[in-house]
C-alpha positions as CSV (number, residue, x, y, z in Angstrom):
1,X,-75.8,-58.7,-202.4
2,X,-78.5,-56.4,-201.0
3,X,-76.3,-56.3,-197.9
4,X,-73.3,-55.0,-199.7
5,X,-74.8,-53.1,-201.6
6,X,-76.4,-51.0,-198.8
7,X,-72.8,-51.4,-196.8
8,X,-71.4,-49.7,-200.0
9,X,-74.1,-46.6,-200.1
10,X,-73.6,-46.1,-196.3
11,X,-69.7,-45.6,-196.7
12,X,-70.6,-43.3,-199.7
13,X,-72.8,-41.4,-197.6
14,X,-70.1,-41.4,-194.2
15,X,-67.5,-40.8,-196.8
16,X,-69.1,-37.4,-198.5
17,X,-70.5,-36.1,-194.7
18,X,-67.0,-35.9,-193.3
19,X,-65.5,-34.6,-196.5
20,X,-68.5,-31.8,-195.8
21,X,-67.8,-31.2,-192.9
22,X,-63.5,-31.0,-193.4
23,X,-64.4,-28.3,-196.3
24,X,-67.0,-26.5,-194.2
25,X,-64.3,-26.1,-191.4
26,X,-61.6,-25.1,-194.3
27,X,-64.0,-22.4,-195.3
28,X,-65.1,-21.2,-191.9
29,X,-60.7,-21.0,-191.1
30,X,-60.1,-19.1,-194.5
31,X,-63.2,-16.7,-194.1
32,X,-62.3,-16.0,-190.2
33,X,-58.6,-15.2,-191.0
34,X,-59.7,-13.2,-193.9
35,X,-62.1,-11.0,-192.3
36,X,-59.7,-10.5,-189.4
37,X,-60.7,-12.6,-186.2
38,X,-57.7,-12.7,-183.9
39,X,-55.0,-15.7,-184.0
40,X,-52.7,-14.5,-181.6
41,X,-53.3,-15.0,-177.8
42,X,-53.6,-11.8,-176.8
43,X,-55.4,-10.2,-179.1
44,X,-58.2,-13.7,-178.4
45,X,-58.0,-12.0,-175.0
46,X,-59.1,-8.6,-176.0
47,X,-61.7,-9.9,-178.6
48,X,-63.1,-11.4,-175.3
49,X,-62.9,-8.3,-173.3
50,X,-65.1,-6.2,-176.0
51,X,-67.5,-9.0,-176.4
52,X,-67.8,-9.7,-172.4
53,X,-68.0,-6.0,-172.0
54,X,-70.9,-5.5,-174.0
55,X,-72.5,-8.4,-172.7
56,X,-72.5,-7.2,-169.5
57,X,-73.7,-4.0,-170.8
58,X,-76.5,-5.8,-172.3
59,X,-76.9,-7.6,-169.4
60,X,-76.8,-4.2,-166.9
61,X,-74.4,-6.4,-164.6
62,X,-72.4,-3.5,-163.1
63,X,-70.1,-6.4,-161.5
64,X,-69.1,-8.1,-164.7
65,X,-69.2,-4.4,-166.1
66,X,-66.3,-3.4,-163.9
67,X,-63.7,-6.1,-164.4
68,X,-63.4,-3.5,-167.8
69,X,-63.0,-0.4,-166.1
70,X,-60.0,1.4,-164.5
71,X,-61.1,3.2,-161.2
72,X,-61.3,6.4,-163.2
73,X,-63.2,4.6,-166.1
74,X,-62.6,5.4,-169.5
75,X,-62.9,8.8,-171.7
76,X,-65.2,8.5,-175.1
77,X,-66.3,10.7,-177.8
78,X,-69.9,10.3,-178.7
79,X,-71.5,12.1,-181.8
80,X,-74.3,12.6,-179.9
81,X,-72.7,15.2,-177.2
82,X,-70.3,17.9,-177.3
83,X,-66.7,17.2,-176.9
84,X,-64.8,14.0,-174.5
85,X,-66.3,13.2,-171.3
86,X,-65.1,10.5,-168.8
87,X,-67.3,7.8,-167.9
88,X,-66.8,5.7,-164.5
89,X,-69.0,2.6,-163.0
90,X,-71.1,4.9,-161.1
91,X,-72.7,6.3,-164.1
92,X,-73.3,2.9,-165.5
93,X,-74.3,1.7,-162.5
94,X,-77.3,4.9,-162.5
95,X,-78.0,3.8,-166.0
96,X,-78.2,-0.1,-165.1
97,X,-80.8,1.3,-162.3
98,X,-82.8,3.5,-164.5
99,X,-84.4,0.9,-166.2
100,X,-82.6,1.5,-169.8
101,X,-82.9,-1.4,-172.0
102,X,-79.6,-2.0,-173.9
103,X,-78.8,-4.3,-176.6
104,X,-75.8,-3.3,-177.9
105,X,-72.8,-5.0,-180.0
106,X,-70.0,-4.9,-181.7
107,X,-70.0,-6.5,-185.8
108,X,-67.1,-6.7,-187.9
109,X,-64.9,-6.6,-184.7
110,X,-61.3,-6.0,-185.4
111,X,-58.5,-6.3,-182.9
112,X,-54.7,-4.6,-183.9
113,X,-52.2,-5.2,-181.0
114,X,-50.0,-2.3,-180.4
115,X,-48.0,-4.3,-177.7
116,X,-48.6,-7.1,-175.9
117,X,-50.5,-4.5,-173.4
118,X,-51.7,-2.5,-175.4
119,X,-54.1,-2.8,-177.9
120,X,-57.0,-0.7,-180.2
121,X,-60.1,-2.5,-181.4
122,X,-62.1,-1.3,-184.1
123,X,-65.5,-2.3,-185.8
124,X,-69.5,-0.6,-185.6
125,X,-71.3,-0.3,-182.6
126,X,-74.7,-1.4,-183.6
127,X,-77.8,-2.2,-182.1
128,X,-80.6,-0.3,-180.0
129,X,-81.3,1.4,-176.5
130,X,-84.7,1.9,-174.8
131,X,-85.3,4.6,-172.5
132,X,-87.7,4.5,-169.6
133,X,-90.6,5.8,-171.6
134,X,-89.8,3.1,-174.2
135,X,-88.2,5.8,-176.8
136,X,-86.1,3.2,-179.2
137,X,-83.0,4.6,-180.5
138,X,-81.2,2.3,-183.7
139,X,-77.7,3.0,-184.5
140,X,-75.0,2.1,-186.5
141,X,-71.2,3.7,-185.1
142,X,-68.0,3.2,-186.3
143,X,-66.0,2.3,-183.2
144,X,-62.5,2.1,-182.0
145,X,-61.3,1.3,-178.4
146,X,-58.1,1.5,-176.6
147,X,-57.3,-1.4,-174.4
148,X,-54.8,-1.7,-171.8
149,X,-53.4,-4.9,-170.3
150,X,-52.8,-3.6,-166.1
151,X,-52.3,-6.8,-163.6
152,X,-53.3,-9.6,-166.0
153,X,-56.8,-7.9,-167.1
154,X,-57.6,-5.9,-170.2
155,X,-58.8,-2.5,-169.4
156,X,-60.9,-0.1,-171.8
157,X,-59.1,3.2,-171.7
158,X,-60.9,5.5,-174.6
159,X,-63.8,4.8,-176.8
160,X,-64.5,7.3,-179.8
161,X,-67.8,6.9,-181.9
162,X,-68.4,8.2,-185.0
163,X,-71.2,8.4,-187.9
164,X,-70.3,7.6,-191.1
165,X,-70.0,9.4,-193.8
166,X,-72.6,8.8,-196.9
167,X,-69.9,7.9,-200.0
């Protein structure tokens, strides 16, 4: 009896486990689709792009940094200077030597495709970079990115930061 009896509780157990772990994957599908992670192909593709970018940032790999970049680089607005200005892989590349710790991501990433080579990703820029003299600067940007899809790879075109606003 013993024997069946413990055969019985172990089935219980198997049985509630995989019904666990069926609703936690239900869950985790609903929530991701609600919050807006990407489902179509291309926009996986540019989710990736602004993810890898970053962590190459991160990672001050100028190499992996460049797949990113058209040979002009990109323009961005920045609250934190005056007007647009155009930044290329050389001056990431001075700021990858200069010893500038970065750690730097994206949260509550969103992707919307214009095209299927064109796209804009929005979300916060959040995180923290260290100077040389180990100066700590925290911040919290609302972002949005224009992506462009040129020979197979998705290029950053235009990034524009922004504070926001107290409501």
């Amino acid at each position: 009896m013993s024997i069946n009896l413990l055969n019985g509780f172990l089935s219980l157990i198997c049985y509630t486990v995989s019904r666990f772990i069926f609703s936690t994957v239900v869950i985790w599908s609903i929530t991701l689709t609600a919050i807006g992670a990407p489902t179509n192909p291309e926009a996986v593709e540019v989710s990736n792009a602004v993810n890898d970018l970053y962590l190459a940032l991160n990672e001050r790999d100028a190499t992996a940094f460049s797949q990113y970049l058209m040979p002009q680089g990109f323009t961005e607005f920045n609250p934190d200077w005056p007007g647009m200005r155009r930044l290329n892989l050389d001056k990431f590349k001075s700021i990858f030597e200069s010893g500038t710790q970065i750690n730097l991501r994206v949260a509550e990433l969103q992707i919307q495709m214009i095209s299927t080579e064109n796209a804009v990703a929005t979300g916060y820029r959040v995180g923290t970079i260290t100077d040389t003299t180990g100066a700590t600067v925290t911040s919290r940007l609302a972002l949005s990115m224009i992506w462009t899809k040129r020979q197979g790879h998705w290029k950053l075109q235009h990034v524009h930061l922004s504070e926001e606003k107290e409501n």
